[in-house]
DSSP file (Angstrom, degrees, kcal/mol; ACC not computed):
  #  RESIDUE AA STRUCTURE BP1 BP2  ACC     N-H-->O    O-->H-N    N-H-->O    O-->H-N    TCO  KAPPA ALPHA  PHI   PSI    X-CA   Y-CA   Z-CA
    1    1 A X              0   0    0      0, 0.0    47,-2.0     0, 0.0     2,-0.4   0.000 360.0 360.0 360.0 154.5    7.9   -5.8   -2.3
    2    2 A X  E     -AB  16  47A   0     14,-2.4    14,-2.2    45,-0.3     2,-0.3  -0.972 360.0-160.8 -91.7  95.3    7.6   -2.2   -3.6
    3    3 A X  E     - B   0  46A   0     43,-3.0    43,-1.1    -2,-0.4    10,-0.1  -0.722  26.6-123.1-120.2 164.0    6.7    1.1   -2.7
    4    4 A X  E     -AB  12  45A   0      8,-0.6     8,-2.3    -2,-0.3    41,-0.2  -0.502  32.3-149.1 -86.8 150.2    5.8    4.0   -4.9
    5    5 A X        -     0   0    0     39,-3.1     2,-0.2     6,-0.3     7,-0.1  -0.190   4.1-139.6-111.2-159.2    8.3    7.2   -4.0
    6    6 A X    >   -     0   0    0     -2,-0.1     3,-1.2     5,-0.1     6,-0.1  -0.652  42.9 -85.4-140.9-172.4    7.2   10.8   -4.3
    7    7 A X  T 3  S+     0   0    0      1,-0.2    37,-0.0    -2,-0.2    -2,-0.0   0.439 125.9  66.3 -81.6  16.5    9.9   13.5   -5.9
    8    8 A X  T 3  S-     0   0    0      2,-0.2    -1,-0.2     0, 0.0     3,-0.1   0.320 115.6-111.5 -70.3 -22.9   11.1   13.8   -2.5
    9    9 A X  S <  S+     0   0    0     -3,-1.2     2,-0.3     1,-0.3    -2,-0.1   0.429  74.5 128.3  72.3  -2.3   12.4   10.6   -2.1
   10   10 A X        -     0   0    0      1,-0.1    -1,-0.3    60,-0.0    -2,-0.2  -0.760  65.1-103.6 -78.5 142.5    9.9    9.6    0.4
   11   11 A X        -     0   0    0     -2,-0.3     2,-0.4    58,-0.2    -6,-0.3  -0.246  39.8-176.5 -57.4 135.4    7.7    6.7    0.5
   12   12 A X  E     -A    4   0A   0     -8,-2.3    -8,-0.6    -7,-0.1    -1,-0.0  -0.906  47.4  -6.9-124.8 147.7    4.1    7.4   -0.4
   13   13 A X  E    S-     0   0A   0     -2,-0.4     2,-0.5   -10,-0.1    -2,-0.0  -0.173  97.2 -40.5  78.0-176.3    1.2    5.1   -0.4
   14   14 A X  E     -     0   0A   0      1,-0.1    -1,-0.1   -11,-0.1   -12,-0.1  -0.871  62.4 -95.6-131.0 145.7    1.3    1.1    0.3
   15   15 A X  E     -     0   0A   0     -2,-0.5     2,-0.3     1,-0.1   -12,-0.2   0.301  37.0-151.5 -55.1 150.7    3.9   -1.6   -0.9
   16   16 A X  E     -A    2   0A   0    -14,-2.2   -14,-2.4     1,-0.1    32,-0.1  -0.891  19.9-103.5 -97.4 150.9    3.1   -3.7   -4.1
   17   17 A X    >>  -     0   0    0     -2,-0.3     4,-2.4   -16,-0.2     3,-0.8  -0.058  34.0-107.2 -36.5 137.4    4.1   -7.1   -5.0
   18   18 A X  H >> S+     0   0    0      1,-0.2     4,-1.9     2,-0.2     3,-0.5   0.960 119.6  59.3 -55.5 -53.6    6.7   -7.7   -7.4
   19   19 A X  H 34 S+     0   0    0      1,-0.2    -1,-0.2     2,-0.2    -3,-0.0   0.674 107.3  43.7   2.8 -53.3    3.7   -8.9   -9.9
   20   20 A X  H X4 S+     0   0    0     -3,-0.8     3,-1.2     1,-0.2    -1,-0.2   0.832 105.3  65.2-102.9 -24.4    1.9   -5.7   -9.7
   21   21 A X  H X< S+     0   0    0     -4,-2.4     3,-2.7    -3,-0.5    -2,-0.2   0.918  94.7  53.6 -35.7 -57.0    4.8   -3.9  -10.1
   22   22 A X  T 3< S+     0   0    0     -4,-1.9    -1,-0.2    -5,-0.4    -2,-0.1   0.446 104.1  60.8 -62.5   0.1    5.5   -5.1  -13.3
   23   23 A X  T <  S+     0   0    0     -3,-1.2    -1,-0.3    -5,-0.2    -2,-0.2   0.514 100.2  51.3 -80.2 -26.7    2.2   -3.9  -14.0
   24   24 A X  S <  S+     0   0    0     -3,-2.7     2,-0.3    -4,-0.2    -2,-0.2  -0.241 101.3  72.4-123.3  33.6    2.8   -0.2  -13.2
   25   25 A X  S    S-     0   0    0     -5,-0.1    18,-0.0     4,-0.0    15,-0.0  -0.926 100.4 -77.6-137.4 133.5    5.9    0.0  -15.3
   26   26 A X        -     0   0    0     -2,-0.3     3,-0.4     1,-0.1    -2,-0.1   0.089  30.0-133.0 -20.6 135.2    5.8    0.0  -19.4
   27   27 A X  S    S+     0   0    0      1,-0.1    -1,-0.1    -4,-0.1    -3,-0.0   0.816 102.5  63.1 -49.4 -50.2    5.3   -3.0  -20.8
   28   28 A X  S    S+     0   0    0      1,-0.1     2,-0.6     2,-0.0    -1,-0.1   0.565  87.8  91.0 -46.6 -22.0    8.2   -2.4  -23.2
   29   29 A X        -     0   0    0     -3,-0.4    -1,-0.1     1,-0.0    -4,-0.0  -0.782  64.8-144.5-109.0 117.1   10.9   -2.2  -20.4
   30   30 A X        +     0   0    0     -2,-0.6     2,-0.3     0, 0.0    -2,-0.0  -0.111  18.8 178.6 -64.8 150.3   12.6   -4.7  -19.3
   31   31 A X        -     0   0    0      4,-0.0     2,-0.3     9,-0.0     9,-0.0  -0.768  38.8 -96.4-143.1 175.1   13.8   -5.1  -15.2
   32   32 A X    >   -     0   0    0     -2,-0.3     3,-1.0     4,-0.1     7,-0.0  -0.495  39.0-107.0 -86.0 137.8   15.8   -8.1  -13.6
   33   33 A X  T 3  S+     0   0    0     -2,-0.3     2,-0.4     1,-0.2    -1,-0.0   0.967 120.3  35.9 -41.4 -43.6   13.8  -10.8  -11.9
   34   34 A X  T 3  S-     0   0    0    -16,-0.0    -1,-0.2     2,-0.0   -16,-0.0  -0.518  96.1-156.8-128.6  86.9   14.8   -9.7   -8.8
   35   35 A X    <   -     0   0    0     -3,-1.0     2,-0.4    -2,-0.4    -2,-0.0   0.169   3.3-135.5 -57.2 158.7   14.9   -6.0   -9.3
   36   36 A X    >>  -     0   0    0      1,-0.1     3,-1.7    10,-0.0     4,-1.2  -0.875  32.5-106.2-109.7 145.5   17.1   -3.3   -7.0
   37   37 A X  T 34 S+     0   0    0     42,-0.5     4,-0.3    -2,-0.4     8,-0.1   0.806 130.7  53.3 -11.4 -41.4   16.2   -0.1   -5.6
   38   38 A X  T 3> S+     0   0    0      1,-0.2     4,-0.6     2,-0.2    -1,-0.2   0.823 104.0  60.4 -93.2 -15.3   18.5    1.3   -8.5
   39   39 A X  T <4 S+     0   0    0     -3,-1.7    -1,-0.2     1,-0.2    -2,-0.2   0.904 117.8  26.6 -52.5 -46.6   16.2   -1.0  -11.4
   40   40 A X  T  <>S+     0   0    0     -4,-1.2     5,-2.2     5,-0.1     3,-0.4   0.071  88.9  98.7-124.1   7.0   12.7    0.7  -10.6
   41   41 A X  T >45S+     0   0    0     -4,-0.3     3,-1.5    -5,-0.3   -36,-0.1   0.985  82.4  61.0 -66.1 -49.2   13.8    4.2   -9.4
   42   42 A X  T 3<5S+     0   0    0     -4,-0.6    -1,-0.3     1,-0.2    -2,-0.1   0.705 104.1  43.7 -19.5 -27.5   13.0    5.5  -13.1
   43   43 A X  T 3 5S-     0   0    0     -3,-0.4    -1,-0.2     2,-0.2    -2,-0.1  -0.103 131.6 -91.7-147.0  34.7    9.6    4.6  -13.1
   44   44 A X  T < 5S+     0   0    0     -3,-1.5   -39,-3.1     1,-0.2     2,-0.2   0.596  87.1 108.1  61.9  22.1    9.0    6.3   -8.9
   45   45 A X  E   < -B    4   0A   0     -5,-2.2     2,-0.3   -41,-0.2    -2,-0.2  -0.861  45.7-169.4-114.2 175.6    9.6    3.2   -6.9
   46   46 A X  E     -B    3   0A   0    -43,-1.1   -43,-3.0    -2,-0.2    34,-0.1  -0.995  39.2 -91.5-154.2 163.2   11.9    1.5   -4.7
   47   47 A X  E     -B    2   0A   0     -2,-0.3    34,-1.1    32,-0.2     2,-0.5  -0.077  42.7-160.0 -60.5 160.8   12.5   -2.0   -3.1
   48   48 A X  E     -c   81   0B   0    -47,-2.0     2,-0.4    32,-0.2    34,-0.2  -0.994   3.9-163.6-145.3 139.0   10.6   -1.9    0.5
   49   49 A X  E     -c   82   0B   0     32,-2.2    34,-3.4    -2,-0.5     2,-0.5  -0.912  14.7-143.3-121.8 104.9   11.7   -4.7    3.5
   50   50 A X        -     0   0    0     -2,-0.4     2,-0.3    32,-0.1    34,-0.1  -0.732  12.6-142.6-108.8 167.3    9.4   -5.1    6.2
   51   51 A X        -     0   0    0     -2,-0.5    33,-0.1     1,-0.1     3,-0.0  -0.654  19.6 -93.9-116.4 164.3   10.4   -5.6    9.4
   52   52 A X        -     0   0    0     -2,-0.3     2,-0.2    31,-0.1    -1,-0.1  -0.275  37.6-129.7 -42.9 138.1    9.3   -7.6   12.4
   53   53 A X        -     0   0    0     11,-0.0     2,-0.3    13,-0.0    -1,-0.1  -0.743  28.4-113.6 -94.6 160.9    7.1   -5.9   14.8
   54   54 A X        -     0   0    0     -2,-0.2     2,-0.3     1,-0.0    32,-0.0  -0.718  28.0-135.3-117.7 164.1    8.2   -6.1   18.0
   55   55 A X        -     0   0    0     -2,-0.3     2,-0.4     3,-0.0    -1,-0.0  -0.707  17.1-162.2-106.5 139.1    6.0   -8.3   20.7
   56   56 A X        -     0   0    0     -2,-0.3     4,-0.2     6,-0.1     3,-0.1  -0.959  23.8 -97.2-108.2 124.3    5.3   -7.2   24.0
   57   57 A X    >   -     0   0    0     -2,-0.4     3,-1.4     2,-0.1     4,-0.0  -0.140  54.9 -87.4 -72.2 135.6    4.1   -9.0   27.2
   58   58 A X  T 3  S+     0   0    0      1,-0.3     3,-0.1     3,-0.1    -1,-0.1   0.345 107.6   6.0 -43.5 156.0    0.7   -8.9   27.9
   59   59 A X  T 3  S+     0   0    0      1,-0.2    -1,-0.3    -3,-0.1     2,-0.2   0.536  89.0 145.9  72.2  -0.4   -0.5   -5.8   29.9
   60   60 A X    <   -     0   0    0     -3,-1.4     2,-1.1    -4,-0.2    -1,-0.2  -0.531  57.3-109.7 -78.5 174.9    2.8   -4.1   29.7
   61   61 A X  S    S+     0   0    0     -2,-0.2    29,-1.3    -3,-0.1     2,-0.2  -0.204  76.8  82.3 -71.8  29.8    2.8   -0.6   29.5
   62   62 A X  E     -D   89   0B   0     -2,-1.1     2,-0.3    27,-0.3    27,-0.2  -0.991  58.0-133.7-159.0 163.6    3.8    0.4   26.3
   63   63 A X  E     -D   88   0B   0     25,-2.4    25,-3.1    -2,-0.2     2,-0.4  -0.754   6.7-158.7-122.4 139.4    2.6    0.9   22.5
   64   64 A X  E     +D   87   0B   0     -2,-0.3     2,-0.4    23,-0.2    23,-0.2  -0.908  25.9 168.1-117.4 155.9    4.4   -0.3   19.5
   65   65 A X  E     -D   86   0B   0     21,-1.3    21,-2.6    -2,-0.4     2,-0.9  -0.988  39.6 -96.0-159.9 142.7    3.1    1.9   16.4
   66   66 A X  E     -D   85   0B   0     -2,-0.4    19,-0.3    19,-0.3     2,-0.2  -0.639  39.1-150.4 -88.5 134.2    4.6    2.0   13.0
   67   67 A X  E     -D   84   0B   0     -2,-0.9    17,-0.8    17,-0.8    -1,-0.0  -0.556  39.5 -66.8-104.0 147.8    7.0    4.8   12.2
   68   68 A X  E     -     0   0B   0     -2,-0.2    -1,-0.1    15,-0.1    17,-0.1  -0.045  60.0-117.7 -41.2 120.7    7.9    6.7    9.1
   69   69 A X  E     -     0   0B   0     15,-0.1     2,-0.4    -3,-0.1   -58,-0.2  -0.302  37.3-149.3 -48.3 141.8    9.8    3.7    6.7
   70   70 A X  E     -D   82   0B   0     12,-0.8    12,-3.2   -60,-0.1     2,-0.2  -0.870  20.2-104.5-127.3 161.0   13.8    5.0    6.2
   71   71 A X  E     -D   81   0B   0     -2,-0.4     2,-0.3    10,-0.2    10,-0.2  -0.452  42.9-166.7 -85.7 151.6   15.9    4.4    3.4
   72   72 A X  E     -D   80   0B   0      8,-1.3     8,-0.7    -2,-0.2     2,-0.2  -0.960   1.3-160.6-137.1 120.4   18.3    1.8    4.5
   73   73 A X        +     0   0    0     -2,-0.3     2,-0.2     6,-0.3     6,-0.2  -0.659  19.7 151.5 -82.5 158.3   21.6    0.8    2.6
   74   74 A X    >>  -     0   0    0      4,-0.5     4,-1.8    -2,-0.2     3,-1.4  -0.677  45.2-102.0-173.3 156.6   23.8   -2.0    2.5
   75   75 A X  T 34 S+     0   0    0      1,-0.3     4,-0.1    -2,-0.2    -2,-0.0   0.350 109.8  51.7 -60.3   3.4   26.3   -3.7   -0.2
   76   76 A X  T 34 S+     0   0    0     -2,-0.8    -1,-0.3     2,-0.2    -3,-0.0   0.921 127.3  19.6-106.4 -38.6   24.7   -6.5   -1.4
   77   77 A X  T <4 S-     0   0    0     -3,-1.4     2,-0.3     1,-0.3    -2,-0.2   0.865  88.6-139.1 -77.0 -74.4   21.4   -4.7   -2.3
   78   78 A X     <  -     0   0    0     -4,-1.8    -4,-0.5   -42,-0.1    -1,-0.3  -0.867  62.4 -19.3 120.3-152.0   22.4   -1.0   -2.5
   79   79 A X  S    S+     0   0    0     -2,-0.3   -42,-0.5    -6,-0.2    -6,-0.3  -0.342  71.1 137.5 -89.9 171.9   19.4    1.2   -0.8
   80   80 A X  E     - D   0  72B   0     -8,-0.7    -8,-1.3   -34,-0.1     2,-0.4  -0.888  44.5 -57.9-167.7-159.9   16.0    0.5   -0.1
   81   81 A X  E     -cD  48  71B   0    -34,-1.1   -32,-2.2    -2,-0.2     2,-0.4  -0.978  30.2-158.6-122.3 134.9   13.2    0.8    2.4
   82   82 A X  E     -cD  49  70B   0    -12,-3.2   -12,-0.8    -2,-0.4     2,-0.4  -0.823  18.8-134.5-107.3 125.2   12.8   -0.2    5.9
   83   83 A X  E     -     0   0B   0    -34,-3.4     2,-0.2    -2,-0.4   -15,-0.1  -0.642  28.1-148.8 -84.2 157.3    9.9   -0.6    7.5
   84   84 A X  E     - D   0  67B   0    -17,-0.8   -17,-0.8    -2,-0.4     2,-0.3  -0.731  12.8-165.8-135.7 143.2   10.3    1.0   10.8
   85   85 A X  E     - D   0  66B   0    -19,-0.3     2,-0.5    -2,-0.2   -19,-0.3  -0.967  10.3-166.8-143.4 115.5    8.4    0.1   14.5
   86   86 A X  E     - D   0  65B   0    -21,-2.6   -21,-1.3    -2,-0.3     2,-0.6  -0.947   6.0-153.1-125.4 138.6    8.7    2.8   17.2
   87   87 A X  E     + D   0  64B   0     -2,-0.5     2,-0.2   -23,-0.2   -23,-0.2  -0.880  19.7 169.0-105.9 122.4    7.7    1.7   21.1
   88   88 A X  E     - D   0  63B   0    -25,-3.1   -25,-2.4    -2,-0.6     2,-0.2  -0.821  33.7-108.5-138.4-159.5    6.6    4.1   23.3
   89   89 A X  E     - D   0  62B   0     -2,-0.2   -27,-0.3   -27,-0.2     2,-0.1  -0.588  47.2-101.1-105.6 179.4    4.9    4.0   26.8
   90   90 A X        -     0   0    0    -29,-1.3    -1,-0.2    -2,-0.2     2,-0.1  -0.360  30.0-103.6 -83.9 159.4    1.5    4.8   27.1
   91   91 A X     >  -     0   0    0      1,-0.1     4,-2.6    -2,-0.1     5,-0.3  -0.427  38.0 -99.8-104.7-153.9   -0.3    7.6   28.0
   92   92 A X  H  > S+     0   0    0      1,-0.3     4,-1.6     2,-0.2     3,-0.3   0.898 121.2  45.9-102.2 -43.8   -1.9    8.3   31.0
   93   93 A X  H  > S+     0   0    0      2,-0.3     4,-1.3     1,-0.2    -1,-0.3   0.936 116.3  55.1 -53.0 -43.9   -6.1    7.1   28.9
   94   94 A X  H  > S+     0   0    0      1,-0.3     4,-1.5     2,-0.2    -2,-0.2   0.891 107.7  35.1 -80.0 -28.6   -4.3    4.4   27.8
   95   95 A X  H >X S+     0   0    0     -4,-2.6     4,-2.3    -3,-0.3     3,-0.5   0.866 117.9  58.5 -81.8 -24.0   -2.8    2.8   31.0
   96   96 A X  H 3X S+     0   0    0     -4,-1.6     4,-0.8    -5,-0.3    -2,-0.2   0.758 104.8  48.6 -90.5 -32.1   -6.1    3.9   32.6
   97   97 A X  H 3< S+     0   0    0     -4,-1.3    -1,-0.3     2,-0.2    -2,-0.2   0.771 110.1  54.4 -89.0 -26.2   -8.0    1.8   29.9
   98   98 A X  H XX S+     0   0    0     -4,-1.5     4,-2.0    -3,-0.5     3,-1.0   0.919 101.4  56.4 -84.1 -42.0   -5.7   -1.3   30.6
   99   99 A X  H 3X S+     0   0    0     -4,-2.3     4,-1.1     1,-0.2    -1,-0.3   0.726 111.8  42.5 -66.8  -0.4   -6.3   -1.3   34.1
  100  100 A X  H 3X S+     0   0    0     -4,-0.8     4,-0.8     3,-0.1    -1,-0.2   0.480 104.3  58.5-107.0  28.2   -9.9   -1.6   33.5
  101  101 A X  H <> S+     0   0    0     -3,-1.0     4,-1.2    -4,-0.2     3,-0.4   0.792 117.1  41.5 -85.2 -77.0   -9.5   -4.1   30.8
  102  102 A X  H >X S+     0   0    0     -4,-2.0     4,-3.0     1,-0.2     3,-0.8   0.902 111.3  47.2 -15.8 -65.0   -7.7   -6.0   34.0
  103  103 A X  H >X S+     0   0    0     -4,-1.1     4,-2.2    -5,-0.4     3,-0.7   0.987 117.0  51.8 -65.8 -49.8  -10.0   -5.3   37.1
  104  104 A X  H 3X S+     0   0    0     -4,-0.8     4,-1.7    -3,-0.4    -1,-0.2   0.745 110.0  55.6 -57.1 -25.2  -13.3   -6.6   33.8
  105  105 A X  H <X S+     0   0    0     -4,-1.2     4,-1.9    -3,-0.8    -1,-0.3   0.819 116.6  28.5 -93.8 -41.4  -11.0   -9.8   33.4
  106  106 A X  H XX S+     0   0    0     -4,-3.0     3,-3.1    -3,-0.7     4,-1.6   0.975 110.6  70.5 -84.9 -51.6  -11.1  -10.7   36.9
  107  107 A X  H 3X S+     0   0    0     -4,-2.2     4,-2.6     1,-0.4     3,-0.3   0.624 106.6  42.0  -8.7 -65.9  -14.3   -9.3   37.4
  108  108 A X  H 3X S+     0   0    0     -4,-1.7     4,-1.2     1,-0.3    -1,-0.4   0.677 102.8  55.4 -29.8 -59.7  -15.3  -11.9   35.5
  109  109 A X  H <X S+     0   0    0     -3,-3.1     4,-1.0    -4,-1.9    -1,-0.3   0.654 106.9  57.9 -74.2 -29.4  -13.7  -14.7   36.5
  110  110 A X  H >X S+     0   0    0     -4,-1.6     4,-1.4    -3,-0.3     3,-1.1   0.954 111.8  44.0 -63.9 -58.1  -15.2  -13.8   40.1
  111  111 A X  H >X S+     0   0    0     -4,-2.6     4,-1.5     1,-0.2     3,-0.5   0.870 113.0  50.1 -55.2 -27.3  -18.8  -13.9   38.5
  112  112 A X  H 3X S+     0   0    0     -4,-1.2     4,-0.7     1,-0.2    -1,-0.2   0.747 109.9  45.6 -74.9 -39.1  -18.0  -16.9   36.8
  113  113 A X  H << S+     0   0    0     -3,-1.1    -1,-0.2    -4,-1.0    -2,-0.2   0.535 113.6  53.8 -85.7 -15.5  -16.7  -18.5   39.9
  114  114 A X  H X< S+     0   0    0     -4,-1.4     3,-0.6    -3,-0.5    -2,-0.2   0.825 111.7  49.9 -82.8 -26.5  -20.3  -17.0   41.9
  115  115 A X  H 3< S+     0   0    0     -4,-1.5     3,-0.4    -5,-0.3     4,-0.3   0.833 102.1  56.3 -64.4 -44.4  -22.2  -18.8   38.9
  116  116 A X  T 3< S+     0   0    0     -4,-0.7    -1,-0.2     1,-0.3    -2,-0.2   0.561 119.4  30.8 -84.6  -2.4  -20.4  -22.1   39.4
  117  117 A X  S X  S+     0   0    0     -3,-0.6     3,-0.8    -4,-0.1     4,-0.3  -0.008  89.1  98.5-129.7  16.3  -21.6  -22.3   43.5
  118  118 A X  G >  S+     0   0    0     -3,-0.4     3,-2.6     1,-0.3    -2,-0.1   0.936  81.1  59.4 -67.7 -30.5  -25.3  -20.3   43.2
  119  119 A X  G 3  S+     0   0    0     -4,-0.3    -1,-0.3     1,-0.3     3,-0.1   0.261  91.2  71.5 -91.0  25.0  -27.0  -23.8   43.1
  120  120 A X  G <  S+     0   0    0     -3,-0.8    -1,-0.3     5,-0.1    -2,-0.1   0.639  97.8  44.2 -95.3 -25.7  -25.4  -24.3   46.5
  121  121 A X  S <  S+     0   0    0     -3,-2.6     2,-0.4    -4,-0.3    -2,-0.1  -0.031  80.2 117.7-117.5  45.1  -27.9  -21.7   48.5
  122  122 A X  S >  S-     0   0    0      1,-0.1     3,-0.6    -3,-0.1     0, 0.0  -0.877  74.1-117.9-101.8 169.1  -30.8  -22.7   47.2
  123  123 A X  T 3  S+     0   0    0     -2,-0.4    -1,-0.1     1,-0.2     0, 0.0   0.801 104.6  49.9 -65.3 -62.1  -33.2  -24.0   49.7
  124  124 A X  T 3  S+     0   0    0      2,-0.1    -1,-0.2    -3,-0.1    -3,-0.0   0.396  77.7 127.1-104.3  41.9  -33.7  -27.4   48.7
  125  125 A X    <   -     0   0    0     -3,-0.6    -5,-0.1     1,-0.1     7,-0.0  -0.090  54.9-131.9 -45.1 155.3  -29.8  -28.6   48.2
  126  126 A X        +     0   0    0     35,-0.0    35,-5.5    36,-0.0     2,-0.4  -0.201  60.2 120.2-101.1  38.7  -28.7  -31.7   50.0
  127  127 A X  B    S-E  160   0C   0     33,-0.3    33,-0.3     1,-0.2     5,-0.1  -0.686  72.7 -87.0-116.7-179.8  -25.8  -30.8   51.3
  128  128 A X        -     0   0    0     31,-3.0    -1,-0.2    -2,-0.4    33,-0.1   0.090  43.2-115.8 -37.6-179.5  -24.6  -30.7   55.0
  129  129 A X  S  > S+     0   0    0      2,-0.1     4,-0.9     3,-0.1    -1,-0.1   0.410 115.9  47.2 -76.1 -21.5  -25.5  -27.0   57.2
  130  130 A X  H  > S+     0   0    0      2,-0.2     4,-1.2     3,-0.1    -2,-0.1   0.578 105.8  49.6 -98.4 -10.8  -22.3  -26.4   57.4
  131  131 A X  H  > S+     0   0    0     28,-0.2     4,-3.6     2,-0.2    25,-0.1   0.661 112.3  50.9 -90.2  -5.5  -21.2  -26.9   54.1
  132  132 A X  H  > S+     0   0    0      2,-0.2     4,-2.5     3,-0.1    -2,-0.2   0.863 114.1  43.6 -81.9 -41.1  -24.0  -24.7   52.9
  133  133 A X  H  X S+     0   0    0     -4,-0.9     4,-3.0     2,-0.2     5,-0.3   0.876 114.3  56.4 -80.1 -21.0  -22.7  -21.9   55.7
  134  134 A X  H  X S+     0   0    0     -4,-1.2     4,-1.0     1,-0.2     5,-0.4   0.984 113.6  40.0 -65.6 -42.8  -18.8  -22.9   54.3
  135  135 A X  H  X S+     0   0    0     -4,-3.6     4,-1.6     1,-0.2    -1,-0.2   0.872 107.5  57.6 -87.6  12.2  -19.9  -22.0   50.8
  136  136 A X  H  X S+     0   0    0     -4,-2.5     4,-1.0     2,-0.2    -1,-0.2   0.955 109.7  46.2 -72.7 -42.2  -21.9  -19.0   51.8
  137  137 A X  H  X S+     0   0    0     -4,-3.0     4,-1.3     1,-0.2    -1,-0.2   0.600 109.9  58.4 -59.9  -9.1  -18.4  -17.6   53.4
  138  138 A X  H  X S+     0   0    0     -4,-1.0     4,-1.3    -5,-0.3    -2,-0.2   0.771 109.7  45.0 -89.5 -31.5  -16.7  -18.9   49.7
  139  139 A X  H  < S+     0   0    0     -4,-1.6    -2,-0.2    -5,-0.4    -3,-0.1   0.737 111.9  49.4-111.9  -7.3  -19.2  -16.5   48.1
  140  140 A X  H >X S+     0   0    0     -4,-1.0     4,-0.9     2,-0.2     3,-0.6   0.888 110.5  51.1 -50.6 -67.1  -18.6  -13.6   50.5
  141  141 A X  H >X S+     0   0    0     -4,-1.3     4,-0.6     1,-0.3     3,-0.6   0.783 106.5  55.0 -44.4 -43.2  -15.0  -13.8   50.1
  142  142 A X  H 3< S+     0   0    0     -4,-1.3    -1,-0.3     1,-0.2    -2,-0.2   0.688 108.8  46.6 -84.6 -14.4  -15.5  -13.8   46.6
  143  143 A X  H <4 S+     0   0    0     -3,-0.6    -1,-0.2     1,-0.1    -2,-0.2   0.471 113.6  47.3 -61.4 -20.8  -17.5  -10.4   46.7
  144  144 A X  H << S+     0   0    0     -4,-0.9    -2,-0.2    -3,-0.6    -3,-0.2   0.552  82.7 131.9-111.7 -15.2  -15.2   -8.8   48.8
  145  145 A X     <  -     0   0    0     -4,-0.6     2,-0.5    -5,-0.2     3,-0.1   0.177  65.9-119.4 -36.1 157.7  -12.1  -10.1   46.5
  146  146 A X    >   -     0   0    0      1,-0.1     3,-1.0     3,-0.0    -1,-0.2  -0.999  23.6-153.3 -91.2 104.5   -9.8   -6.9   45.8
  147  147 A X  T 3  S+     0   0    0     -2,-0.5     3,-0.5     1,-0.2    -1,-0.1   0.922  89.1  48.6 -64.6 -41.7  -10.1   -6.9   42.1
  148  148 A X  T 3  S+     0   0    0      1,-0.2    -1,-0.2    -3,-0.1   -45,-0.1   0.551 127.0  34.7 -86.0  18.4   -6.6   -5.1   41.5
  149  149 A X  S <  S-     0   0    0     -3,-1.0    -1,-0.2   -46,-0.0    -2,-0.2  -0.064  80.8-175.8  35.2 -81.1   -5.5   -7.5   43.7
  150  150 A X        +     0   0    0     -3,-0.5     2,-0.4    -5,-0.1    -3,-0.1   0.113  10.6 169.7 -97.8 121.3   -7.1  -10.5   43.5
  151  151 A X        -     0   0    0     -5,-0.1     2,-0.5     2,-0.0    -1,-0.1  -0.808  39.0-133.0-138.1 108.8   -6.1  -13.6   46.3
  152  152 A X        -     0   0    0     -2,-0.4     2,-0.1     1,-0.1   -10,-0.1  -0.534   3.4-131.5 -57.3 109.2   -8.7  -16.3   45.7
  153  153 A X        -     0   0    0     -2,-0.5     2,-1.3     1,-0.1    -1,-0.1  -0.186  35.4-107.1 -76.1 114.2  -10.6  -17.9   48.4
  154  154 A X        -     0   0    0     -2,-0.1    -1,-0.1     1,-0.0     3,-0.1  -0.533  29.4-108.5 -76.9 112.4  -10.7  -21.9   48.0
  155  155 A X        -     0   0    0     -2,-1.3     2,-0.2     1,-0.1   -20,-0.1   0.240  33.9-117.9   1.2 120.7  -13.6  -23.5   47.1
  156  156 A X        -     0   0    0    -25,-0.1     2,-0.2     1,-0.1    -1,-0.1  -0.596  31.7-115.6 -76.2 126.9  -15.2  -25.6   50.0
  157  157 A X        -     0   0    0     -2,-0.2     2,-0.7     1,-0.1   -22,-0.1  -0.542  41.1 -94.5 -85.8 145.1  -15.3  -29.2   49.3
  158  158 A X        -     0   0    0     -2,-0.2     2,-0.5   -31,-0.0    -1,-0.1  -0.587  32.0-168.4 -51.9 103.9  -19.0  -30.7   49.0
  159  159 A X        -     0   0    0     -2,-0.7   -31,-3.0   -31,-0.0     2,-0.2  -0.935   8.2-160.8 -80.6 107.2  -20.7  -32.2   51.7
  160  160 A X  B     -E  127   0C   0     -2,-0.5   -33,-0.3   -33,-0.3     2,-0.1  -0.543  26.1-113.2 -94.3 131.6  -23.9  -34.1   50.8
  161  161 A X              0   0    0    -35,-5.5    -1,-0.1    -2,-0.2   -35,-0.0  -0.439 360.0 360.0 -60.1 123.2  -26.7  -35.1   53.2
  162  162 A X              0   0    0     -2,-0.1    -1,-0.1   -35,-0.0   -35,-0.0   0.514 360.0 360.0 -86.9 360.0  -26.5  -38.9   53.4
């Protein structure tokens, strides 16, 4: 890959392919197959290396954002460009927006869990009185949950009216 340079020696704009490079250069002028920084500097590019972004684990507290590309040297190549990854922690909107992305996720998973026992207090179920009053205390518990939090009440096993 490629990126166009300014007279500054900074990168401008966003890499091309070796392909289209050889598009945006005279027709007439010849380059190596696998051109160097010092091949295509004439004509206001230079080679450009991108780099791994770096992963973080879910919900931690920090933001990886891409950072100005630096020229990078080293002997086998000669200079180029590196693409560049800077982590920082969040700020104070952004951790505020991840805990309520959190408390919506259990949130959820509590309605979801209220959804999967509702046909348990209708009237004409066939199960025990007491298993009806066990899950009515399962679906309390699950109302009352501390969403930031969260220690799950277990499910009350079915009893059916013989």
């Amino acid at each position: 890959m490629f990126i166009k340079i300014d007279d500054s020696n900074k990168p401008v704009g966003h890499p091309v392919a070796d392909d289209n490079l050889r598009l945006l250069i005279p027709s007439n002028v010849s380059i190596p197959q696998y051109p160097l920084t010092k091949d295509v500097l004439p004509f206001g590019y230079a080679v450009y290396e991108f780099a791994q972004k770096p992963e973080l684990a879910p919900f931690e507290l920090k933001v990886v954002e891409e950072g100005e590309p630096e020229w990078t040297t080293d002997e086998l190549r000669g200079q180029y460009i590196t693409q560049v990854w800077n982590v920082r922690d969040m700020t104070a909107p952004e951790v505020e927006a991840v805990n309520q992305q959190k408390l919506a996720i259990v949130r959820s998973e509590r309605n979801a869990k209220l959804s999967q026992c509702d046909w348990t207090q209708l009237g004409d179920v066939p199960l025990t009185a007491q298993c009806k009053a066990d899950f009515a205390d399962y679906r309390q518990a699950l109302r009352d949950l501390d969403l930031s939090n969260p220690v799950w009440p277990e499910v009350p096993a079915e009893v059916w009216v013989a």
